[in-house]
C-alpha positions in Angstrom: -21.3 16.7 24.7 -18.3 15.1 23.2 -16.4 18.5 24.2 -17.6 17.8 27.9 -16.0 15.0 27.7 -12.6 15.9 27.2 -12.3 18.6 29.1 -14.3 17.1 32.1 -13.3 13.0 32.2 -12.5 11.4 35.7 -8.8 12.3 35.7 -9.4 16.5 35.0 -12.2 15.9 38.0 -9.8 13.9 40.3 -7.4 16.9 40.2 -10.5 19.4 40.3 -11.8 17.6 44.0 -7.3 17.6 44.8 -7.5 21.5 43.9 -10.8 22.2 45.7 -9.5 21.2 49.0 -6.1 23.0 48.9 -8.3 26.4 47.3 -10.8 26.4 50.4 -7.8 25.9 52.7 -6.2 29.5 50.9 -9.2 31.0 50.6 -9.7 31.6 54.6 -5.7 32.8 55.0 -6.5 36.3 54.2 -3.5 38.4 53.0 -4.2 41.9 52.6 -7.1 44.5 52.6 -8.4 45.8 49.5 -8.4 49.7 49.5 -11.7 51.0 49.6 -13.2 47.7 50.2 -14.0 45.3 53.5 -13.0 42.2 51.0 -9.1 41.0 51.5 -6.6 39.4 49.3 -5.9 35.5 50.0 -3.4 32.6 50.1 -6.0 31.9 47.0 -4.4 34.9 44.7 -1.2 32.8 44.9 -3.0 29.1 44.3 -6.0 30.3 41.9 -4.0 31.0 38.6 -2.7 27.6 38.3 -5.4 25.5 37.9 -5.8 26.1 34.0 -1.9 25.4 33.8 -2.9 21.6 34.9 -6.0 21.0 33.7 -6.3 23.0 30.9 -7.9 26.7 30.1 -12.0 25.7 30.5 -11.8 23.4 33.2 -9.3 25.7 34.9 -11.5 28.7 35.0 -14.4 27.0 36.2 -12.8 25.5 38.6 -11.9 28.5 40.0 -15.4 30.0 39.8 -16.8 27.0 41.6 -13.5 27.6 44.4 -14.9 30.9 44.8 -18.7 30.0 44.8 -18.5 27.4 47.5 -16.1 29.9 50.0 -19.0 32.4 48.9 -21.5 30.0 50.4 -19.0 28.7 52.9 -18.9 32.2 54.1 -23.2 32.7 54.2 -23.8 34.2 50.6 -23.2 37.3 52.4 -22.2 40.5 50.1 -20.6 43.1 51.4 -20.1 45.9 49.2 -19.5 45.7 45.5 -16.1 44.5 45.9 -17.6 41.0 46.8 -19.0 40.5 43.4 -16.0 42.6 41.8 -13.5 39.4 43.7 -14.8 36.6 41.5 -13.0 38.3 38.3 -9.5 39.1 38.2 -8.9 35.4 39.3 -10.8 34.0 36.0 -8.6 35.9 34.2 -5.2 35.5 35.6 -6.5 31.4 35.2 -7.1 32.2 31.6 -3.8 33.8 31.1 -1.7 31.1 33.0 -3.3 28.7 31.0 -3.2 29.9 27.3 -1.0 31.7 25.4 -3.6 33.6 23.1 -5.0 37.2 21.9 -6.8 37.7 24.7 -3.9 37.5 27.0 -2.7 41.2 25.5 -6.5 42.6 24.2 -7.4 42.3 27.9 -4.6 44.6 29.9 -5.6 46.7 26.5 -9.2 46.7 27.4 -8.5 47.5 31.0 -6.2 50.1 30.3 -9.1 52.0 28.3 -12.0 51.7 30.9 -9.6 52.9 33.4 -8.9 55.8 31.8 -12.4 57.2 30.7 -13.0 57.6 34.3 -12.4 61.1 35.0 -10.0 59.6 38.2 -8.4 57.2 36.2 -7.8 59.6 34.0 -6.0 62.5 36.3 -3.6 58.7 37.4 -3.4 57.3 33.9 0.3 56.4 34.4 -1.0 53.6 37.5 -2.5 52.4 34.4 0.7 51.7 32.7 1.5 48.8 35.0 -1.2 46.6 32.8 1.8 46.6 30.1 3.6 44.2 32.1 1.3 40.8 31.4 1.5 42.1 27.5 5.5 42.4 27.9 5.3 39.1 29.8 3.1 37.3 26.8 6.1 37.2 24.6 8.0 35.0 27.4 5.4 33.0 29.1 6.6 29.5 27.0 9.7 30.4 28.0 9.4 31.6 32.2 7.6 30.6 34.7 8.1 33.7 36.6 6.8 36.2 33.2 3.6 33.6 32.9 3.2 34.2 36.5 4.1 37.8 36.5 1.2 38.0 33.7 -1.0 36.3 35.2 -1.1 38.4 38.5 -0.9 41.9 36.6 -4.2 40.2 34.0 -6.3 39.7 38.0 -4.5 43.5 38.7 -5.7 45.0 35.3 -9.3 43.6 35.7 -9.6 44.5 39.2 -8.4 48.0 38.6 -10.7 49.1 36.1 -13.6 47.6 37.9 -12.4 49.2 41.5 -12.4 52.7 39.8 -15.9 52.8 38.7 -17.3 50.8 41.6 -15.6 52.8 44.7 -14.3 56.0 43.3 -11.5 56.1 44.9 -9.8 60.0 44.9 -6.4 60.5 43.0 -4.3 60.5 46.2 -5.3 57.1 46.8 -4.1 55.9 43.5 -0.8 57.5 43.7 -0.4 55.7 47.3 -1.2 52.5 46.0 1.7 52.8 43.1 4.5 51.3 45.6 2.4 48.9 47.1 1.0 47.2 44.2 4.9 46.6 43.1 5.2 45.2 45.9 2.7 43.5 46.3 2.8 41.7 43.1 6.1 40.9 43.0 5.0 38.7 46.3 2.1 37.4 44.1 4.5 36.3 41.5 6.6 34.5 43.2 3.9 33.1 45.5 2.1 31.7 41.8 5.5 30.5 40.7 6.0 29.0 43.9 2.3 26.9 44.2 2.5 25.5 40.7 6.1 24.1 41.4 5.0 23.0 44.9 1.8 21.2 43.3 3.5 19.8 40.2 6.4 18.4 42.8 3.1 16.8 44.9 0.7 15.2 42.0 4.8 13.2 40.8 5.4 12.2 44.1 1.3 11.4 44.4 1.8 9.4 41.3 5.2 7.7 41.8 3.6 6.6 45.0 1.0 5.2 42.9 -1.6 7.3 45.1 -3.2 8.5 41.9 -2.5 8.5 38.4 -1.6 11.8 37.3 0.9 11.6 35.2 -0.4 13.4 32.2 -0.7 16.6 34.5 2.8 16.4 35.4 5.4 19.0 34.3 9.0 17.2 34.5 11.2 20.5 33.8 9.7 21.7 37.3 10.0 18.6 39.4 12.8 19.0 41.2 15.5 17.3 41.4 15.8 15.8 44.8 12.6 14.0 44.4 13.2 11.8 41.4 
């Protein structure tokens, strides 16, 4: 109980209701279509991660599995293939790496890497595998980057999402291959757009709490509040 309470006391719950509303705002700006799938990427991939870099690494996470329950509801409870279910993942874990510098920020591209490759698809493309290296490269810089934390963040949702996809839709070698240029792509926008949201929030709870709004000041990371707003 005493845990509870300092992970969840008023002002960790103030920013939780502060992220809720700008998370179901992303979550209906779809992005991109998932191959295979009917499910999309969302404004959310770029917001989701950061949570845990505020709040902390338990509080973040479930904060982002409550974001995603409530669009679920939001959206009727409705599944639509297996890549519903398979959607509520890869954010957890890009939270949990944003948040934490720990083991399981390299044992889990590791771990991905594996189940990906005793598929017998995965295993005819085990080289798209090898982009799951990045978030363990990026591990060793996090403290140091925002963009490696956020670059390692994006490939952790990439790595659990890949090695789900493959066993759920067995999707044929070609596609794989295809998806090779557009997954650089792609997360490169992701990193940026991670980057990007945590500055842009950080910059809003100062100015919320120099305006004396709320009082957030303990969520507040100075080296990214820019300068033009002190």
């Amino acid at each position: 109980m005493e845990n509870f309470k300092n992970y969840f006391h008023r002002r960790n719950l103030l920013f939780i209701v502060i992220f809720a509303l700008l998370g179901l705002g992303a979550l209906q700006v779809p992005f991109t279509r998932l191959a295979g799938s009917r499910v999309s990427f969302t404004l959310f991939d770029f917001f989701g991660p950061i949570a845990a870099g505020f709040i902390g690494t338990i509080p973040g996470i479930i904060a982002v599995a409550l974001m995603q329950f409530f669009n679920f509801l939001l959206h009727g409870a409705e599944v639509v293939d297996a890549g519903t279910i398979i959607r509520f993942f890869p954010m957890l874990f890009a939270a949990l790496y944003f948040g934490r510098k720990g083991k399981l920020n390299v044992l889990i591209p590791l771990i991905a890497i594996a189940v990906f490759n005793l598929h017998p698809v995965g295993r005819s493309v085990w080289y798209y595998s090898l982009y799951w290296l990045i978030p363990i490269a990026c591990h060793f810089f996090r403290d140091r980057s925002l963009v490696a934390r956020s670059l390692g963040a994006t490939f952790t949702a990439h790595a659990v999402g890949g090695a789900l996809w493959i066993w759920a839709f067995h999707l044929p070698k070609p596609v794989w291959v295809s998806l090779i240029p557009v997954v650089a792509m792609e997360r490169i926008l992701f990193t940026f757009g991670i980057a990007g949201a945590y500055v842009i929030l950080n910059n809003l709870l100062y100015l919320l709490t120099e305006k004396k709004v709320v009082n957030l000041e303990f969520l507040i990371n100075r080296k990214y509040v820019l300068s033009f707003i002190k």
